[in-house]
C-alpha positions as CSV (number, residue, x, y, z in Angstrom):
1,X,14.9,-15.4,1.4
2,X,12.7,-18.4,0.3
3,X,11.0,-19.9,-1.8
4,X,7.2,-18.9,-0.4
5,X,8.5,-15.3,0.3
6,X,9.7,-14.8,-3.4
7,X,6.8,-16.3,-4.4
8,X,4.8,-13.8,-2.0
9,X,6.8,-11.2,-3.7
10,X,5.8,-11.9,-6.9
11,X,2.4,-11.7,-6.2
12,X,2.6,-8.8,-4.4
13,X,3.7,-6.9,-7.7
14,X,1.5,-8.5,-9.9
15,X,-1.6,-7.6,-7.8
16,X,-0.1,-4.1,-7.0
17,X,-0.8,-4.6,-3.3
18,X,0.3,-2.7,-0.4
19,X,1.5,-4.8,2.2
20,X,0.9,-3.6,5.9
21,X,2.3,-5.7,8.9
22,X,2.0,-4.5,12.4
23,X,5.4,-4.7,14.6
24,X,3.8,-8.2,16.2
25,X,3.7,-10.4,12.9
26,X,5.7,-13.5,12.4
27,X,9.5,-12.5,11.1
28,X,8.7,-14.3,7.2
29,X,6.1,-11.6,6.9
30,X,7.8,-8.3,8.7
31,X,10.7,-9.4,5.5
32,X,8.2,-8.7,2.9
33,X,6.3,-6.1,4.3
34,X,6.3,-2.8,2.9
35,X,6.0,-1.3,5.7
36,X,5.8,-2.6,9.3
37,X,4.9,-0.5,12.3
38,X,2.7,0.3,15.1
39,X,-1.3,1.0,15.0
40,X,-0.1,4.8,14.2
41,X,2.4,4.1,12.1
42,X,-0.2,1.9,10.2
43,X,-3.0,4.2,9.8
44,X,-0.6,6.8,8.3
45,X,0.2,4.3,5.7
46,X,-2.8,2.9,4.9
47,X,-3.9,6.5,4.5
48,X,-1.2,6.7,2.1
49,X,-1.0,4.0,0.3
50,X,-1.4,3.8,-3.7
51,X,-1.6,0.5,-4.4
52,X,-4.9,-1.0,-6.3
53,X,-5.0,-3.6,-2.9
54,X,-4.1,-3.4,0.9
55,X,-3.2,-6.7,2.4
56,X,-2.8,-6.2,6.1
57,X,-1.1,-8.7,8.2
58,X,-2.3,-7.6,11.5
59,X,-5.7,-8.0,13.6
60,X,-9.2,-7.6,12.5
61,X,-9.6,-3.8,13.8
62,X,-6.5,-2.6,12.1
63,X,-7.7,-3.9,8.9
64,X,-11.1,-2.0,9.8
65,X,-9.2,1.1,10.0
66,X,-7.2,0.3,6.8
67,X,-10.7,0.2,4.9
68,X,-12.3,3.2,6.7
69,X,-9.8,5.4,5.5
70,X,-9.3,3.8,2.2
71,X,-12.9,2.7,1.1
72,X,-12.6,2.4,-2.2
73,X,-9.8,-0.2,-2.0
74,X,-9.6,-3.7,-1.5
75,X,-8.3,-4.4,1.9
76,X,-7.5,-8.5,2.6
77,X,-6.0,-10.1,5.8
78,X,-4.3,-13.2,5.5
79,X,-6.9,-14.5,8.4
80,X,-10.2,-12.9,8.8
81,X,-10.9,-14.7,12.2
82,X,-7.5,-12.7,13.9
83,X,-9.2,-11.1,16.3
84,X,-7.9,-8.9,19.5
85,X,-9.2,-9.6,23.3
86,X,-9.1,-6.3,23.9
87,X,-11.1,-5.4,21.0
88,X,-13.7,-7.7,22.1
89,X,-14.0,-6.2,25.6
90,X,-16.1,-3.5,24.4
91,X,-18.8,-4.5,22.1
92,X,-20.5,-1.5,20.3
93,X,-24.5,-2.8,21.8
94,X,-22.6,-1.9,25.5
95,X,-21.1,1.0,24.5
96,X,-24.0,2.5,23.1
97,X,-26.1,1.6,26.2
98,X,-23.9,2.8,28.6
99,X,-23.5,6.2,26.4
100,X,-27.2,6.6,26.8
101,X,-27.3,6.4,30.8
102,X,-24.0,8.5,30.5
103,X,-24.8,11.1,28.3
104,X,-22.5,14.4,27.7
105,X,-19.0,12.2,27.6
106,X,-16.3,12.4,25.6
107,X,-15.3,9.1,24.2
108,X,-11.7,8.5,23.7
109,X,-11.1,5.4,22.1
110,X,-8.1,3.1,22.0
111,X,-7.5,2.4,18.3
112,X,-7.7,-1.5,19.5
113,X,-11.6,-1.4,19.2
114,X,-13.9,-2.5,16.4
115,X,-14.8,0.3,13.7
116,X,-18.8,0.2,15.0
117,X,-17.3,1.4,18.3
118,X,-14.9,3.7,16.3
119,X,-17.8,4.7,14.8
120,X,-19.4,5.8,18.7
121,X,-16.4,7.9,19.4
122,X,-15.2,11.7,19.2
123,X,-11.3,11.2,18.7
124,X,-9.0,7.8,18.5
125,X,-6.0,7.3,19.6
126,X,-3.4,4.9,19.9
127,X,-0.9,3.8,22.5
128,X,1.7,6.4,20.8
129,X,-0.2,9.5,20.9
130,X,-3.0,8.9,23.6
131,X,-0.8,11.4,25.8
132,X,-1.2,14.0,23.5
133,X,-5.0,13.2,22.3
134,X,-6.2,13.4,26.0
135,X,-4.4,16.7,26.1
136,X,-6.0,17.9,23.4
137,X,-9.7,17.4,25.0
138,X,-11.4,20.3,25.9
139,X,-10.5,20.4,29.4
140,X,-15.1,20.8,30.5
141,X,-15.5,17.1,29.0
142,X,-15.3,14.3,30.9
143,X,-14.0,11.6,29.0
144,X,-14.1,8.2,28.9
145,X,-11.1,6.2,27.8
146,X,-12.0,2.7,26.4
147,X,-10.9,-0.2,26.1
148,X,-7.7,-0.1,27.7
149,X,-7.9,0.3,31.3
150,X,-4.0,-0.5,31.6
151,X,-3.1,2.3,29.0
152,X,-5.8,5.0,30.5
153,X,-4.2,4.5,33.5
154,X,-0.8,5.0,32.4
155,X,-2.5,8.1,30.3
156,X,-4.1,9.7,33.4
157,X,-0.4,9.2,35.4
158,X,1.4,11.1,32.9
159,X,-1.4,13.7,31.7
160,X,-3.0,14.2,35.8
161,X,-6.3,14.1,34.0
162,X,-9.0,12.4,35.2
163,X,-11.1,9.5,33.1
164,X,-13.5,7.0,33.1
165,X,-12.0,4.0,32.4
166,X,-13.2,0.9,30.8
167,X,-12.7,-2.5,31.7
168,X,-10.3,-3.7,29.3
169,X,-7.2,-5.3,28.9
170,X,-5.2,-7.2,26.5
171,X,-4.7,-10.6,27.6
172,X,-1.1,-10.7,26.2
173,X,0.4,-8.0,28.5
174,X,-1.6,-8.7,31.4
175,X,0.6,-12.4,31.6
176,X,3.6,-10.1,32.4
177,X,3.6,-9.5,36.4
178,X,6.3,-7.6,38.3
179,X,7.7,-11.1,40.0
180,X,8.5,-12.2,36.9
181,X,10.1,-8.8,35.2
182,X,11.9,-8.4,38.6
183,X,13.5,-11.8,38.2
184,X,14.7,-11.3,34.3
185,X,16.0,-7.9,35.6
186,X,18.0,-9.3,38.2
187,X,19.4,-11.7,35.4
188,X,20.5,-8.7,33.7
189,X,21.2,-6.0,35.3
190,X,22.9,-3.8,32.9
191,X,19.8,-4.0,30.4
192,X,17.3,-0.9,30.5
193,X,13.4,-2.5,30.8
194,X,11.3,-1.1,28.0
195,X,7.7,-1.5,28.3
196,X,4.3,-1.1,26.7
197,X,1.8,0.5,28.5
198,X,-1.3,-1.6,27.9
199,X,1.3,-3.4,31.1
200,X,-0.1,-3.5,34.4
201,X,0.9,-0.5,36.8
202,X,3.3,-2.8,38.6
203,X,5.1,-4.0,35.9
204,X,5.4,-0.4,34.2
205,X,6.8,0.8,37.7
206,X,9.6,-1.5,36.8
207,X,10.0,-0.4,33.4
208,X,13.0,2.0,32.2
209,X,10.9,3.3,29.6
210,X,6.8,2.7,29.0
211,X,6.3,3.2,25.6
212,X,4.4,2.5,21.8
213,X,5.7,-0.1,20.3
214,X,7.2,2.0,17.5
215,X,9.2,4.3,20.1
216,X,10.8,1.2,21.4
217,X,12.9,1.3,18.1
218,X,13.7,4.6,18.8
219,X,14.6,4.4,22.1
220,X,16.7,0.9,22.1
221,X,18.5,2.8,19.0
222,X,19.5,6.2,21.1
223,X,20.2,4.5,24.2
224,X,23.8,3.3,24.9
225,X,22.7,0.4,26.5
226,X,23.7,-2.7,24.5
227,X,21.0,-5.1,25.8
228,X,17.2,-4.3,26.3
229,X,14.5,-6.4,28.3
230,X,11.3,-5.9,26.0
231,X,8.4,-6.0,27.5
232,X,5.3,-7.0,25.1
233,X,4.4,-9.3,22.2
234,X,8.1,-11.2,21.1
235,X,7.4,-10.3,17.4
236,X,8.4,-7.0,17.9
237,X,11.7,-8.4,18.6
238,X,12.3,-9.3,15.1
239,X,11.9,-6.1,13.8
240,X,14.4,-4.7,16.6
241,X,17.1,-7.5,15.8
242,X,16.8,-6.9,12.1
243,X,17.2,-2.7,12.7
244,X,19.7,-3.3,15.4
245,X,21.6,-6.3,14.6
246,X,24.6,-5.4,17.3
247,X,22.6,-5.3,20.5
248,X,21.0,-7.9,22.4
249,X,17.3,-7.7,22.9
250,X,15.8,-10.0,25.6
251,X,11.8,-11.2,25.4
252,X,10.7,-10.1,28.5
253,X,9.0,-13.1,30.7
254,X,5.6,-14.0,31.9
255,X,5.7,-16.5,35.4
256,X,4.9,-19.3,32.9
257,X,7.1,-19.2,29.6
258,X,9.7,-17.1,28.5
259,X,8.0,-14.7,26.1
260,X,4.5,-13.8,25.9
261,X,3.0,-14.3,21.8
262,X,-0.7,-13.0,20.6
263,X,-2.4,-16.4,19.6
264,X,-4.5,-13.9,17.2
265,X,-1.5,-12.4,15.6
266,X,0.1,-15.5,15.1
267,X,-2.9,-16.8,13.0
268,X,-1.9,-15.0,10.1
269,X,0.9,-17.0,8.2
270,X,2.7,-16.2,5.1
271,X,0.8,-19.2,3.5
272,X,-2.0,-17.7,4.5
273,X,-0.9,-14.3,2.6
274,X,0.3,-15.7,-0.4
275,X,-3.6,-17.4,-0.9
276,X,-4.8,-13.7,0.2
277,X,-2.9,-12.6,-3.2
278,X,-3.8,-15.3,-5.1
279,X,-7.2,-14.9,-4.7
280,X,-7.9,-11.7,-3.6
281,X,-9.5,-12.9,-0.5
282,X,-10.8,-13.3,2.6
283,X,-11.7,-9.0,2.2
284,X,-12.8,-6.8,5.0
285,X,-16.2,-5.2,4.1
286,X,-17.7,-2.4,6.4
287,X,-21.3,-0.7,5.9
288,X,-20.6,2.9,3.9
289,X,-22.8,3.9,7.2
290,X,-20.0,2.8,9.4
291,X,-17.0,4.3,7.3
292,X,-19.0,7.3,7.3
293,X,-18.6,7.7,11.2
294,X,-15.4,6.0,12.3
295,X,-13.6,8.2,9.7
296,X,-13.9,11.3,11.4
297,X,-13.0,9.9,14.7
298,X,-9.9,8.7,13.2
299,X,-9.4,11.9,10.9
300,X,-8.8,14.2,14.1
301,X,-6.5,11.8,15.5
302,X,-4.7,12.2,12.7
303,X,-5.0,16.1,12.7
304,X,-4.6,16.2,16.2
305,X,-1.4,13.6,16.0
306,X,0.5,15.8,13.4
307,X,-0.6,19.3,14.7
């Protein structure tokens, strides 16, 4: 460990903060994380935590989330400005207008959104329970699934219920195309594909197993295999090389480099989250109005998740 992490530990203890990483942060921060995870996996702990402050090393909208069900608490990010594409493709003004020429839906919302379109929505979900949320919807609403076109088409495959679909896509796993997951496949052919969903249709096809990043661990753990092609963001592979340390995982390619990284994940440093410590800052504020309405959204996902 070094210098900057001990130093970040220090901190940490001092300011009794909870620290929060999601499973695509730099490897210095996953180290001193007290916990690291996927968007579900996160909003469980940030609805648990106990410390007096919440640093979250992840995107904007997961921070949101962190606040919304924690209000009361100081919730930092190491970079205010790490924002999501995907979360951008749906801004709350269109989502409201096209809910009023559209009314009677049921919105379904991607927990990669911002907490004003949380906010707009009946029930969030996340790329490890969406499945089971859509099952959940009365069966005499139409819904419509947003912003992930990718994942609500992977949803409506594996539920055979139909959706609206939004258009919008994270610009990470849209690099990934099948030419270039057939060619690392044919490299090693012995090594199961895992990928995410938010993954085109034609590079899932390819895929041994589409899932959350969170059952990726799970899988690559069970399975026999003793190498894995992995098929989104190539932080998550830190977190399976420090779990798994005796198999081999493999970044799986786009047609232009040989792993694909989120420029806004990669914003937030450890440098940056040692200054988050030391001065309690940059903090996520949301209207009480807001937190008001995106927490019940995200309160029967949780129901709904456990249930």
């Amino acid at each position: 460990m070094d210098s900057l992490q001990k130093k970040f530990l220090r901190l940490k203890g001092e300011k009794k903060a909870v620290v929060l990483a999601h499973n695509y942060q730099r490897r210095e921060i996953q180290e001193v994380a007290d916990y690291v995870g996927d968007s579900l996996g996160l909003s469980y702990a940030a609805q648990k935590a106990q410390g007096e402050v919440i640093l979250f090393c992840g995107v904007h909208f997961m921070a949101e989330t962190a606040k919304i069900v924690n209000p009361e608490k100081k919730v930092l990010m190491p970079d205010l400005h790490a924002g999501c594409s995907l979360a951008d493709s749906c801004p709350a003004d269109k989502l409201r207008a096209y809910l009023e020429k559209n009314p009677g839906l049921y919105v379904v919302s991607y927990v990669n959104c911002t907490a004003a379109v949380k906010a707009l929505s009946d029930v969030i979900c996340t790329s490890g329970n969406a499945e089971r949320i859509v099952q959940r919807v009365p069966a005499d609403r139409e819904i419509l699934f947003l912003p992930d076109r990718n994942l609500g088409d992977w949803v409506m495959q594996k539920t055979g219920r139909k959706m609206r679909l939004w258009d919008g896509d994270c610009y990470v796993h849209m690099e990934f195309t099948a030419a270039s997951i057939d060619r690392i496949r044919k490299e090693h052919p012995e090594a199961p594909v895992v990928a995410h969903p938010e993954c085109t249709r034609a590079v899932r096809a390819l895929a041994d197993e589409v899932c959350s990043t969170e059952k990726m661990v799970g899988y690559c753990r069970s399975s026999p295999a003793k190498e894995f092609i992995v098929v989104t963001e190539e932080g998550m592979l830190h977190r399976l090389r420090r779990e798994m340390p005796d198999k081999v995982f493999i970044a799986g390619p786009t047609d232009h480099c040989a792993c694909s990284e989120c420029r806004y994940m990669k914003m937030n440093t450890l440098e940056k989250a040692v200054l988050a410590l030391e001065n309690l800052s940059p903090e996520v504020d949301l209207s009480a109005e807001i937190i008001d309405r995106a927490k019940t959204p995200i309160a029967r996902m949780l129901e709904w998740s456990r249930n």
